[in-house]
N, C-alpha and C positions, 0 to 999 in steps of 0.2 A: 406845914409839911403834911402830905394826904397820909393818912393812913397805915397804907402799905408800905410808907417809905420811914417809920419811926423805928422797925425792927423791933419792935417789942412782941414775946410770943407766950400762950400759954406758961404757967407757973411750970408745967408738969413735961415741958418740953426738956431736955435736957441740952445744953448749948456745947457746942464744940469747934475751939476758936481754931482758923483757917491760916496758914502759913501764910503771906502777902504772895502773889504771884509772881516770879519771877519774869525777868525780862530782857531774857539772854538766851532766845529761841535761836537758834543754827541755820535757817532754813530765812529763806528771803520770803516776801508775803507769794510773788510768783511761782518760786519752788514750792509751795505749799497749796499753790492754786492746779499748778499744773500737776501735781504727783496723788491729788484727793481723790478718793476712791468710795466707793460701798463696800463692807466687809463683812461676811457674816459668819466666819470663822474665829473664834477668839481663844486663846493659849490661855492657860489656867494660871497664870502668873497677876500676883493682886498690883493693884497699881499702888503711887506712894500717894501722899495727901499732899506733896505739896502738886502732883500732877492731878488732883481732882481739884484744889484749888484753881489749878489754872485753866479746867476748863470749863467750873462755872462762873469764874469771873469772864471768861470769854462770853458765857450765855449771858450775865444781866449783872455783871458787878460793876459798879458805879466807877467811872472814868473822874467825872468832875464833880467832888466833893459840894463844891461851893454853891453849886448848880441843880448836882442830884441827880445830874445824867450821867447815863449806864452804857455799855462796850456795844449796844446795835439799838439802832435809830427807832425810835417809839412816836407816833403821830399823837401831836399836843404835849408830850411827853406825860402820857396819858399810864404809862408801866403795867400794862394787863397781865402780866405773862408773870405765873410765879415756878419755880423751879424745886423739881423734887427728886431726892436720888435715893435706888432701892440698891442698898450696896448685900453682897453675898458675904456667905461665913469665909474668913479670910479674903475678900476680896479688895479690902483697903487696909495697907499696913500702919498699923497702931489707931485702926477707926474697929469699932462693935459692928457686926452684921446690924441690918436694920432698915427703917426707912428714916428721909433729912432732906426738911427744907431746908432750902438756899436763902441766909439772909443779905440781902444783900450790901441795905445800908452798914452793915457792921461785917462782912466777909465773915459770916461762920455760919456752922449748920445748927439746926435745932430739930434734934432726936424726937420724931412724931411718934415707929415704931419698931419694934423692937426683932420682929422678926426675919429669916430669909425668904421673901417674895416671890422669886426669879422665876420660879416654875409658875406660879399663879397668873404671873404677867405673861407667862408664854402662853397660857393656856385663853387669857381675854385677848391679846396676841390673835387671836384664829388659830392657834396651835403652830405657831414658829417657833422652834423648840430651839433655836440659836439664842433665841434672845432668854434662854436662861440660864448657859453659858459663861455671858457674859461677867467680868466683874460687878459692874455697878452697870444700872438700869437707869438714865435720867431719863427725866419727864418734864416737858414742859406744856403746863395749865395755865387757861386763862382767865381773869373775871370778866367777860367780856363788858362788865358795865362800864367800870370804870372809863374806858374810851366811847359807848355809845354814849354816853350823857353830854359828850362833847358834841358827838357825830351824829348823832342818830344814827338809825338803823347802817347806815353805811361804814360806820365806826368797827363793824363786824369782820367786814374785806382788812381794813388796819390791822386787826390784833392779828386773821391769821399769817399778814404781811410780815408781823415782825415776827412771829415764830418762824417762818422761814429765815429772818436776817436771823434770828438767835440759830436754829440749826446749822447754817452753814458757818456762823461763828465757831459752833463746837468740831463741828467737819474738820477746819482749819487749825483750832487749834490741837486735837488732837494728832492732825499729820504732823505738826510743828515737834507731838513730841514721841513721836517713833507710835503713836497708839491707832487702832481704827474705832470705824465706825458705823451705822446704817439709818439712814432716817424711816420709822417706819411710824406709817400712819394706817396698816391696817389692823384696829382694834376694836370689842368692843366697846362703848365709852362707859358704859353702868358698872360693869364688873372692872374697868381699870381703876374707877373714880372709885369704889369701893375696897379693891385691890390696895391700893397708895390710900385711902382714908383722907381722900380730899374733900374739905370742908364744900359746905352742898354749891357754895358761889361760883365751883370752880370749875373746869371745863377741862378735861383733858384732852390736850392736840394733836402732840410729837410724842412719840418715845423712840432712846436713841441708847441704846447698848452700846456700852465701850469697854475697850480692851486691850491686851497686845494680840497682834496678829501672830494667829496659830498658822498660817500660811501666805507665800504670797501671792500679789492680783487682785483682783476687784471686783468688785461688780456693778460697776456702772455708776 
């Protein structure tokens, strides 16, 4: 099993186990295709855990145990993409503000840090001040190695392939459960990787604020 798929995390990580995701969404996958939006308005209402469970198991929680493949398609199954969420004071009910990796072999999170980010990331952000708003802030990082050693250098195009499949997973799932969203890739990368305290392997790609919508409509 590589590495990254044993879930095992620093000592000092603190672990916070993940309700299983439910699987009793209302909404057809086409209702949820045709109704997906951009949002950059988000209502100050914190969301529950079992709705952040379900929508990092949408970004990279393992579908087939036996297998070790995850909810959006990976080239070699190669898993570059690691998953971080900067959640706000109150903004997960019965979760500590903080930052939280995604484990994914084990569906739970492991407490990196300790504080509310949100403004910080707006600020590596380019100053998009929605995005501190927001409840929780995911991130999605990648090692880019782990797929070029398969690929060489063209293994590069794959990882940011599958951060697009994992972003439009989160898109999805969160229209699925009444929540928005925004994929935004315009950031610094130094101060975000510093921001979130990503270990130095790692790459940040996406970050995707989510929330309930403070209004409605879209943006695109």
């Amino acid at each position: 099993m590589p590495e990254h798929e044993k879930g095992d995390a620093p000592m000092s990580e603190q672990r916070v186990d993940l309700p299983l995701p439910a699987a009793d969404g209302e909404k057809t996958v086409e209702e949820t295709i045709e109704e997906r939006r951009s949002h950059r308005d988000f209502a100050s209402q914190p969301l529950t855990l079992q709705q952040v469970s379900r929508l990092l198991w949408a970004a990279q929680g393992v579908t087939a145990p036996q297998d070790g493949f995850r909810a959006c398609p990976s080239a070699g199954a190669t898993f570059p993409l690691e998953v971080f969420t900067a959640v706000g004071k109150r903004g997960v009910q019965g979760l500590e503000q903080g930052v939280f990796r995604y484990v994914p072999a084990d569906h739970e999170l492991a407490r990196t840090g300790a504080d509310d980010i949100r403004s910080d990331i707006a600020s590596a952000a380019l100053g998009q001040n929605f995005v501190a708003t927001a409840p929780v802030g995911v991130l999605l990082a990648a090692q880019s190695l782990r797929t070029t050693m398969q690929y060489g250098e063209r293994g590069r195009r794959y990882v940011h392939m599958e951060a697009g499949h994992a972003s439009q997973n989160i898109y999805l799932q969160a229209e699925s459960l009444g929540l928005v969203t925004v994929a935004v890739g315009a950031f610094r990368e130094e101060p975000m990787s510093r921001i979130y305290g990503l270990p130095q392997q790692l790459d940040p790609l996406y970050l995707m604020p989510v929330g309930h919508p403070a209004s409605a409509g879209g943006n695109g």
